[in-house]
C-alpha positions, 0 to 999 in steps of 0.5 A: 513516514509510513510503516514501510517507509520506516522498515525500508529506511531502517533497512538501508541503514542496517546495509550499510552497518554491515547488521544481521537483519531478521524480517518477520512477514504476515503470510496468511490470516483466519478470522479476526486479525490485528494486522493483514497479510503483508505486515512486516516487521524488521529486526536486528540481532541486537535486537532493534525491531521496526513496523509490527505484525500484531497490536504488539502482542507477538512481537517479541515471541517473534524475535525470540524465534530468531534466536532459538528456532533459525540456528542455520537462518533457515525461513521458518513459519510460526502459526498463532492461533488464538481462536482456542481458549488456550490463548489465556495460557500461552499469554499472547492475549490476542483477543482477537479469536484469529489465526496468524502465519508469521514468516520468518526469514533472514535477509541476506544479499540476493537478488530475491531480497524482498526488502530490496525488491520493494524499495526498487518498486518505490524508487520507480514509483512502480507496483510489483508482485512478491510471490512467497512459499510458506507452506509445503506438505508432502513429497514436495521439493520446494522449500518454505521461503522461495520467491517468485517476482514480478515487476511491471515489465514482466520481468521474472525472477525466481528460486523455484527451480520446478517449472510446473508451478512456476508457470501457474505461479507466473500466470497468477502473478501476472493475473494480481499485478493487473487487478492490484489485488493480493491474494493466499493460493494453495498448489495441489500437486500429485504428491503434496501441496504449496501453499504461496502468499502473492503480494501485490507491492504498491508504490506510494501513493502521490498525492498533487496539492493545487493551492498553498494556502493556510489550509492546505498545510494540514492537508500536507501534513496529514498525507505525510503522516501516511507516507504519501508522496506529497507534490504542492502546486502554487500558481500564484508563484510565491517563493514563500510557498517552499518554506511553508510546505517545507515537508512536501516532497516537490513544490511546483511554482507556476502560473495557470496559463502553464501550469498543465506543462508542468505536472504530470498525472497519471492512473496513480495520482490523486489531486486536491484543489484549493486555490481559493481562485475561480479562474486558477481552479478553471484552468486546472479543472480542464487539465484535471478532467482530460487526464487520468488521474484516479480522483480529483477533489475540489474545495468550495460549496458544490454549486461552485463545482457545477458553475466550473463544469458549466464554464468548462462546457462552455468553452467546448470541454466535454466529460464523461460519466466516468470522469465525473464518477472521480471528481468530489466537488465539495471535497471530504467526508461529512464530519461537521469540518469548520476549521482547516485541520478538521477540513484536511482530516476529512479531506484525507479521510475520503481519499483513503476511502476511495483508495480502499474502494470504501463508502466511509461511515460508521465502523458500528454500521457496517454489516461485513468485516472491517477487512476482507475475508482472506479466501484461499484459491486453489489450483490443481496442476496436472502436471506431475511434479515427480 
């Protein structure tokens, strides 16, 4: 289980109590940041927290703010700046010369509950957009907290009562929701400013394991420990296959002449195949091929690999660049793997590469940030907002 997962879990519990619930929301970063906008933190008054926005160093002056700073339950924003020499005094001892914008907000029952709003988009396995206000300078009347949300349909739902932002607003939404891309815009208006995080929300990732040998057990059990949603498929049909892979969240008994009526692969899906069995990986291959499933790993030495693409060939299935662009044939990062937890790892370690659109490598290597530089977009609206 993931973060979120466990903050979306702790949610629907603390519902049912009937609980005052705190969400605390990473909005903005500079500089060097333990956590990135999106971060969340769930709390209860009772003082129970879930996720962190920080190494653990601003979490409890967070929960604190729900206790002296928010007596009416009005969103508040916190800034930490620890970019200054006074972060010695102040005790945070962030240590890591950064800026961080911390929303604080409690949730109540409304259709712009953004907890609610996140676990809609899981349950459908669909992304969606949560557009927040956090800064407002000026004669703006626009308060810190309002939301405008977007979901696959184009549907909208918003607090923002003021037209003129909420259609340069939509637009950009709509613009993040296509390129899966979050990003921190700034609204110059006439008379002041709106300063607006928009989070693009991604269902989990799902992950198709071909295969249920030994050493697709760990593969499991590593994707589970990210919160993946995790599919086995066993073409050799053995009811066995359910207790072992007693984590996954589908286990698929099948046979290779059907298999392809069974599964369906989408943009989203990510599939390993470890059959162990030339002709079960040939089967799949074709299937695998033709759809459009974002990356395709297979298990086995690479002229293994290249004898399947020759036999698929063969048989008059064509492929293009692209689609050889997402097979990884052999499968995972180069870590010196010999046994089947360390080949899981590696197998995991390259998916979460391609997931993040990463080469893998040495963190020391690499010349640019670990995280991308957070950089503000702004929009001059030429509409008044008097």
């Amino acid at each position: 289980m993931n973060e979120l997962q466990a903050i979306l879990e702790a949610f629907s519990e603390s519902q049912h109590n009937a609980e005052t619930l705190y969400l605390a929301t990473v909005v903005n970063v500079r500089g060097s940041t333990y956590r990135q906008p999106g971060a969340r933190m769930l709390m209860t008054e009772a003082g129970r927290t879930v996720g962190t926005i920080s190494g653990g160093c601003l979490e409890k002056d967070v929960f604190e703010h729900t206790r002296i700073s928010m007596p009416d339950g009005q969103t508040i924003v916190v800034t930490y700046d620890t970019t200054a020499d006074e972060d010695i005094v102040w005790g945070f001892g962030l240590g890591c010369n950064g800026v961080v914008q911390v929303l604080i907000e409690r949730l109540d029952d409304n259709p712009l509950n953004p907890m609610a709003f996140i676990k809609q988009c899981f349950c459908n396995q669909q992304l969606g957009i949560i557009a927040t206000v956090f800064g407002v300078e000026g004669k703006v009347n626009i308060q810190v907290g309002a939301r405008l949300m977007l979901n696959p349909e184009g549907r909208v739902t918003t607090d923002i009562k003021e037209s003129y932002l909420t259609d340069f607003l939509t637009k950009d939404a709509q613009i993040a929701l296509q390129i899966q891309h979050s990003s921190v815009n700034k609204y110059q208006l006439i008379s002041g400013s709106v300063d607006v995080f928009i989070e693009v929300i991604h269902p989990l990732t799902r992950l198709i394991i071909f295969g249920a040998g030994h050493d697709a057990v760990p593969t499991a059990q590593f994707a589970k420990a990210l919160g993946w949603h995790v599919t086995i498929v066993d073409c050799r049909a053995s009811e066995a296959t359910r207790e072992r892979f007693s984590i996954a969240d589908e286990v698929i008994l099948t046979r290779r002449e059907i298999v392809h009526k069974q599964i369906a692969v989408d943009t989203r899906t990510i599939a390993v195949v470890m059959t162990h069995n030339y002709l079960d990986d040939l089967e799949i291959l074709k299937m695998l091929m033709r759809s459009s499933a974002r990356y395709l790993g297979f298990l086995g030495p690479k002229h293994r690999t290249e004898r399947l693409l020759q036999d698929l060939h063969a048989e008059g299935v064509d492929y293009t660049t692209e689609q050889l662009q997402r097979l990884h044939g052999p499968v995972g990062i180069d870590i010196g793997a010999d046994t089947s937890e360390a080949i899981a790892l590696s197998i995991i370690a390259e998916i979460q590469a391609v997931l993040s659109n990463r080469r893998g490598g040495f963190l020391k290597d690499r010349s640019l940030p670990i995280h991308q530089r957070n950089e503000v977009k702004e929009t001059q609206l030429v509409i008044s907002n008097s």
